[in-house]
ZAMARGU-4260 file (C-alpha; in steps of 0.2 Angstrom, whole numbers, plus 5000, padded with zeros to 4 digits):
<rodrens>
0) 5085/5052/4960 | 5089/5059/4977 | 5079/5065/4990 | 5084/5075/5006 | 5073/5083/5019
5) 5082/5099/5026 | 5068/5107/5037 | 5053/5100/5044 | 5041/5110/5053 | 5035/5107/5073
10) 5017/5112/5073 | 5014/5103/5055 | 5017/5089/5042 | 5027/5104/5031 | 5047/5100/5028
15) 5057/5109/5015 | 5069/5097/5006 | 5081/5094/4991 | 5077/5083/4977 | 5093/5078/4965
20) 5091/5073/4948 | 5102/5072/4932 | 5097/5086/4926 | 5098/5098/4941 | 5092/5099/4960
25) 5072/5104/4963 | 5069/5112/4982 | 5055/5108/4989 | 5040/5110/4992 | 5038/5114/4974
30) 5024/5118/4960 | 5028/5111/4943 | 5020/5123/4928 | 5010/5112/4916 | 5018/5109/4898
35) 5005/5097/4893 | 5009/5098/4873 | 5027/5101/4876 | 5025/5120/4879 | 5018/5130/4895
40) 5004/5140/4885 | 5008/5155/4880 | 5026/5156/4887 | 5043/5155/4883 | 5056/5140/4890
45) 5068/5157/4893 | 5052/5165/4905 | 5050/5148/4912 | 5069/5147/4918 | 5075/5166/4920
50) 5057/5175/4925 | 5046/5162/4934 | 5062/5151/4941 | 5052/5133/4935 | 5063/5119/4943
55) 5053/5106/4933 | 5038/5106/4921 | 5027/5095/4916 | 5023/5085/4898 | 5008/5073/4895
60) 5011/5055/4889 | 4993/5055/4882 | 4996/5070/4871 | 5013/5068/4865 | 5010/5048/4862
65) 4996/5057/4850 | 5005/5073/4844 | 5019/5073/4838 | 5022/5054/4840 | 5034/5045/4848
70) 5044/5043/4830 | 5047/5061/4830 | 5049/5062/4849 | 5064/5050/4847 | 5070/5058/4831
75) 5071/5072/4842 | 5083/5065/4856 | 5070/5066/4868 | 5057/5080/4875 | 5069/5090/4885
80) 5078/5090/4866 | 5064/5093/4858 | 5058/5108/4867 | 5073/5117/4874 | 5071/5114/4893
85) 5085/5106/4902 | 5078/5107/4919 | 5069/5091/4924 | 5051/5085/4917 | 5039/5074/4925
90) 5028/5066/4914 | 5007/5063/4917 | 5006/5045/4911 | 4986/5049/4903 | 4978/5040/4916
95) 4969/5056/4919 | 4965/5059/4901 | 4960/5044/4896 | 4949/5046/4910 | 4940/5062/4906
100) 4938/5052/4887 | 4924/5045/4896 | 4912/5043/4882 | 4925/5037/4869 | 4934/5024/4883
105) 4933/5006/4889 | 4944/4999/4904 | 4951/4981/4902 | 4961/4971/4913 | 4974/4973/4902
110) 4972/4990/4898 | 4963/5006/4893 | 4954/5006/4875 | 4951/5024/4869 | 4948/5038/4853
115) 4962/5051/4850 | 4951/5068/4853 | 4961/5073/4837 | 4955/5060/4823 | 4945/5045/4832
120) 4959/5033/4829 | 4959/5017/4840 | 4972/5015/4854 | 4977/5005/4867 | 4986/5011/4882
125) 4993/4996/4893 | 5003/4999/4911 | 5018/4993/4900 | 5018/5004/4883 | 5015/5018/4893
130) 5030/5015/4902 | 5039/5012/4885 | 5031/5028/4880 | 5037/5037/4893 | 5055/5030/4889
135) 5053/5036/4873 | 5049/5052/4881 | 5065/5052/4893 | 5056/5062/4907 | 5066/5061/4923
140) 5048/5057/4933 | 5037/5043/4923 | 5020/5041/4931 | 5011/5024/4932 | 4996/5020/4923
145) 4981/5021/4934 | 4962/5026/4934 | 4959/5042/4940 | 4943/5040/4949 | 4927/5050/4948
150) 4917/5059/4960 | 4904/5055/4967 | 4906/5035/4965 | 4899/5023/4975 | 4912/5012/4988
155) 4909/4996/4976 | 4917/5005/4959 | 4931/5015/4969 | 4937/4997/4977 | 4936/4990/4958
160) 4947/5005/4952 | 4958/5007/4967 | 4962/4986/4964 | 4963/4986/4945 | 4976/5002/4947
165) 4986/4991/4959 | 4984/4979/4947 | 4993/4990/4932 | 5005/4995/4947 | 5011/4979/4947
170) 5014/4976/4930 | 5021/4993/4927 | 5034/4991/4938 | 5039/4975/4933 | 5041/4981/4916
175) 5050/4998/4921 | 5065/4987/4930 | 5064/4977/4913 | 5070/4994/4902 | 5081/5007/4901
180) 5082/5026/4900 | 5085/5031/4882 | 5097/5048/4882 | 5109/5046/4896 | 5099/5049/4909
185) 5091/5040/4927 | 5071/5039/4927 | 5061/5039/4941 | 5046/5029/4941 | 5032/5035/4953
190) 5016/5025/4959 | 4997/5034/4963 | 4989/5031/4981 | 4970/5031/4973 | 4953/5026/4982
195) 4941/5039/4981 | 4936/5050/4997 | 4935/5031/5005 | 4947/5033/5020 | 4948/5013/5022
200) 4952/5014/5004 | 4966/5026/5004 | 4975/5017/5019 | 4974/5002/5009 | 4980/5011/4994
205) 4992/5021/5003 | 4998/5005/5009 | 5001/4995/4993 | 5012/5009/4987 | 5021/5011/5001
210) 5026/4992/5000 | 5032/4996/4983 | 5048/5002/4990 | 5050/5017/4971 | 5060/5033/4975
215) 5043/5044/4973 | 5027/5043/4978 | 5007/5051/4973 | 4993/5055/4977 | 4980/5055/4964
220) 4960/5056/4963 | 4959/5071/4973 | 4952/5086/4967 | 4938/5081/4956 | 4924/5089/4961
225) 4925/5084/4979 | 4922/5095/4993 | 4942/5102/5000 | 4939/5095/5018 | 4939/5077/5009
230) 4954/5080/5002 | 4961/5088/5016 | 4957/5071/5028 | 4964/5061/5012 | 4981/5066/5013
235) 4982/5066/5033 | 4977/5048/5032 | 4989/5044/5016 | 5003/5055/5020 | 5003/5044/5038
240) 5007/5031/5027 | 5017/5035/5014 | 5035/5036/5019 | 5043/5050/5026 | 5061/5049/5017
245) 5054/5050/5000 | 5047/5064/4991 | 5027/5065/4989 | 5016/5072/4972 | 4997/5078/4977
250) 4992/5079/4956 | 4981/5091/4947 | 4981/5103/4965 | 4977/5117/4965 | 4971/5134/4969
255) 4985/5145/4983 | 4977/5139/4999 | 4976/5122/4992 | 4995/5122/4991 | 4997/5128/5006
260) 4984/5117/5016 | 4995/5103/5004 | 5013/5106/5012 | 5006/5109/5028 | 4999/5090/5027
265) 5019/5085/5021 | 5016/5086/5003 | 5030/5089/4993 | 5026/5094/4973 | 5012/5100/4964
270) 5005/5105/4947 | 4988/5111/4942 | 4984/5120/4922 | 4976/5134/4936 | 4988/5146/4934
275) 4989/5147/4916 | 4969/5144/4912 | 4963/5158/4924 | 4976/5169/4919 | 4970/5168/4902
280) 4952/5169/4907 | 4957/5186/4915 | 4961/5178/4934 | 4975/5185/4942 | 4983/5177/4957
285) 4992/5191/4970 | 5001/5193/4987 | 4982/5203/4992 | 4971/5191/4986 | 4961/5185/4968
290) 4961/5200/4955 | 4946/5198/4941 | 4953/5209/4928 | 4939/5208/4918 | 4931/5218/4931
295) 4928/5239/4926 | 4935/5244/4943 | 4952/5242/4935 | 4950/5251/4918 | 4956/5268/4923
300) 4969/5260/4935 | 4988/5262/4933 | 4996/5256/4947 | 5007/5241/4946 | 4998/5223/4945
305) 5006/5219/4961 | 5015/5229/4969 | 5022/5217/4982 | 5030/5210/4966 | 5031/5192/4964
310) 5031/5194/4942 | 5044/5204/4930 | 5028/5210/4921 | 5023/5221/4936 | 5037/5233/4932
315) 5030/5236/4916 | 5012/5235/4913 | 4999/5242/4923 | 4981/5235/4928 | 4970/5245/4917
320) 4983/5239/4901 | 4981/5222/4906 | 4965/5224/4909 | 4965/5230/4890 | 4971/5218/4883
325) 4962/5204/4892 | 4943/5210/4886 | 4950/5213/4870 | 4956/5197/4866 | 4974/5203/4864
330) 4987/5186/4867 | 5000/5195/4876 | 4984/5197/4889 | 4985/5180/4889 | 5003/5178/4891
335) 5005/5192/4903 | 4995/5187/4918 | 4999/5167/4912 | 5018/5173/4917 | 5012/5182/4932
340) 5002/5169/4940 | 5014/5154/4938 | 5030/5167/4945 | 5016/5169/4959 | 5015/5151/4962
345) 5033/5147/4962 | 5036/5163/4974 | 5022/5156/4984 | 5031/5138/4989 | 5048/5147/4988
350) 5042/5159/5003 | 5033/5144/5010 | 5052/5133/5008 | 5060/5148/5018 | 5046/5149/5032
355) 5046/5131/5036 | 5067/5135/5035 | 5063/5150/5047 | 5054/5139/5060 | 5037/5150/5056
360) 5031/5140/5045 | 5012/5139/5053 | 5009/5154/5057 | 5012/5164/5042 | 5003/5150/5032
365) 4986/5151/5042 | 4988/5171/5041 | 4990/5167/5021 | 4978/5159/5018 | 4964/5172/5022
370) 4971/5182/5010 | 4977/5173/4995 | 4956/5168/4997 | 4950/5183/4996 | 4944/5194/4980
375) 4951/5213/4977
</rodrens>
């Protein structure tokens, strides 16, 4: 994995970049559209490539370890085999869902016990099988194994976490430098900057990771529940940290403004399920600002969904028929604004890539901003 910075903005942390990898280049800054089961819901891998331009997409080592196994997944060649995609895929490495098992979960030193949510069955996740599932997996970014903190927590617990997540760090990369890919292929291997909303924390963390000298680094933790200015004031004080020459992950964020406050404060790539579970929820993500299309106001209206036009669906299906289908239960509501959102996303970083290119960068983003947080 190669990464290049081509831009970087003067009045922010924002740079537009080029990352290379054996299965094709990404630009950056870039959102990543989440496949947690090996499929984006409620989308073809053809509207993914040719109607939302993904440059990668996401898989979850939780829920493929579980379903469909790594027998099958091997059987298979690999997940970029398994599911027709051969852009690149970054793997979550279930650190996060193991986390949100908090009822059916115990953390060790030597790892994270937990119940499959599918039939109770025991497992053990260690900073080492995961990385051998991962293999198994054969995604071009492999995560490391780390607890994903909770808000609120008190200093004490988020210094425990943050340490036993170095911990696993550790161990994880040892054992990633001890392996090999699978399918013909390089893998990067990418640690997490954790600590809560504790600034002393996350210089440390950001820290540790930096020292770790990988191709990639993340930022994880953020956007649980915390209020945005914390977050915000997390990654100035990581992103001061983490070095400049290598790409940077914020996880799990988040709404449009969120992005853009991200790249503005030099993150590189981003994913968040928000496009596709709003979208089927009936929350539509424009150019104007948040659509509810559950709304009555749109029942009787024909015009286009957006007719700015970030979506191929635009051209086709109005807001009363959307609408239509959404309260109605209809899946190709679903899969309608679930296509539209995650084209608006990936329009939204490309426009932002060619503003940071464009030297304007900082302008148009605090103009967006208001907007894309406003409801129609």
């Amino acid at each position: 994995m190669n990464f290049r910075i081509i831009k970087s903005d003067i009045d922010s942390q924002a740079r537009s970049g080029l990352i290379e990898t054996d299965h094709g280049i990404i630009q950056t800054p870039i959102f990543m559209p989440v496949g947690t089961a090996a499929t984006v819901k409620a989308v073809h891998q053809r509207e993914l490539k040719d109607d939302i331009k993904a440059e990668i997409i996401l898989g979850n080592t939780y829920h493929l370890y579980l379903r469909p196994g790594m027998e099958v997944m091997k059987a298979a060649g690999g997940l970029h085999k398994f599911m027709g995609w051969e852009g690149p895929i970054l793997t979550d490495s279930g650190g996060y869902q193991v986390f949100s098992l908090a009822a059916n979960r115990k953390l060790k030193a030597e790892g994270a016990y937990f119940a499959s949510h599918i039939d109770g069955s025991k497992h053990l996740f260690t900073p080492e099988n995961v990385v051998d599932i991962q293999r198994d997996i054969g995604a071009d970014f492999m995560m490391a194994f780390d607890e994903c903190t909770p808000y609120p927590c008190d200093p004490k617990y988020a210094r425990d976490s943050m340490n036993l997540t170095h911990s696993w760090l550790s161990r994880g990369i040892k054992h990633f430098k001890s392996t090999e890919a699978k399918y013909g292929h390089s893998q990067c291997f990418i640690p997490i900057v954790q600590g809560s909303v504790y600034p002393e924390l996350r210089k440390e963390s950001a820290e540790f990771i930096a020292a770790q000298g990988m191709d990639a680094n993340a930022i994880g933790g953020l956007s649980v529940g915390e209020p945005v200015e914390d977050m915000y004031d997390m990654l100035e004080i990581v992103n001061g940290i983490l070095p400049v020459e290598k790409p940077r992950y914020l996880m799990g964020v988040g709404t449009p403004v969120n992005i853009l406050e991200g790249i503005a404060r030099g993150v590189d790539m981003f994913d968040c399920v928000m496009p596709t579970r709003n979208g089927r929820n009936g929350m539509l993500f424009t150019q104007n600002g948040i659509m509810n299309m559950r709304n009555e106001k749109w029942k009787s209206d024909f015009s286009q969904i957006d007719p700015d036009g970030t979506s191929f669906v635009d051209k086709a299906y109005s807001k009363g028929y959307l609408r239509h289908l959404i309260v109605s239960g209809e899946r190709l509501g679903a899969q309608i604004a679930s296509i539209h959102n995650l084209a608006f996303y990936l329009w939204l970083v490309r426009e932002a890539r060619e503003q940071i290119n464009a030297g304007s960068f900082t302008p148009w983003k605090n103009r967006m901003v208001k907007i894309l947080a406003s409801r129609l």
